[in-house]
N, C-alpha and C positions, 0 to 999 in steps of 0.2 A: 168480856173475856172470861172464860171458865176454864179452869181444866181440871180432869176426869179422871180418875186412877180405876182401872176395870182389875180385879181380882180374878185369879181363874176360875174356871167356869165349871160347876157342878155339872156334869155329863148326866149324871142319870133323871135329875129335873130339868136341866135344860136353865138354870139360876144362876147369871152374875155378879156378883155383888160390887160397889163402888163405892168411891169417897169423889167428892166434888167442893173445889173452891171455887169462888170467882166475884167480880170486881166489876159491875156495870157504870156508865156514866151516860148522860141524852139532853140533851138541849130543847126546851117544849117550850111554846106559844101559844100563844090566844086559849085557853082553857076556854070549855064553856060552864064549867064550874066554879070559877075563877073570885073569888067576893070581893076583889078588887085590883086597880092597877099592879100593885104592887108581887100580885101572884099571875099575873100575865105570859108572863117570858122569865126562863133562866134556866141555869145546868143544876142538875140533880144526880147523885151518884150513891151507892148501894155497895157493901160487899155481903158478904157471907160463904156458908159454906152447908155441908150437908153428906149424906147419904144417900145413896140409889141402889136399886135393884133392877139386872134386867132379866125379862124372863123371856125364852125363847127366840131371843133377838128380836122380837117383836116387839115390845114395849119395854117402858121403864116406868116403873114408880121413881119418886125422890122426896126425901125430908129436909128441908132446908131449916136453916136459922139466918135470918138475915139481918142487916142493920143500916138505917139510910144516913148517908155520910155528911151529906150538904143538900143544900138546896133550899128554895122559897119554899115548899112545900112539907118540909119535914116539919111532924108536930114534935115536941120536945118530950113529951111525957109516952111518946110511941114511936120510938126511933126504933127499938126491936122486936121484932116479929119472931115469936119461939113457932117451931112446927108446923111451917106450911109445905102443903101435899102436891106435889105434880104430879101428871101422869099423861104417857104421852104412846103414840104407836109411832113406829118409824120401820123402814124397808131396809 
């Protein structure tokens, strides 16, 4: 779940700027990375939040900061990820 705060819209560049939060959760099995039983199956959840830019309604860059909540998979020493870059086209 995300949600999206769009800023008004620079007219003469065509630039919207955004704040975005959001809160993911997912249930995964059978890795094939998996180094053992015990990282096989379970739920994994994430939130963070960030910054987007869209330009032309055609795409959007975003700056996330994120943090993973739970799960078998989280390492303890890299639960948060500063500055990762999306980038996406959409209609």
């Amino acid at each position: 779940m995300d949600i999206r705060y769009l800023l008004p819209e620079y007219t003469k560049l065509k630039l919207q700027p955004g704040i975005i939060a959001y809160w993911d959760i997912g249930y995964y099995r059978n890795l094939h990375d998996a180094p053992d039983d015990e990282y096989n199956k379970g739920w994994i959840s994430s939130y963070g939040g960030g910054i987007s830019l869209r330009i032309m309604d055609t795409a959007t860059f975003a700056l996330y900061i994120h943090n993973a909540w739970f799960g078998n998979t989280t390492i303890e020493d890299d639960r948060i990820t500063y500055f990762e870059l999306d980038f996406g086209f959409h209609q």
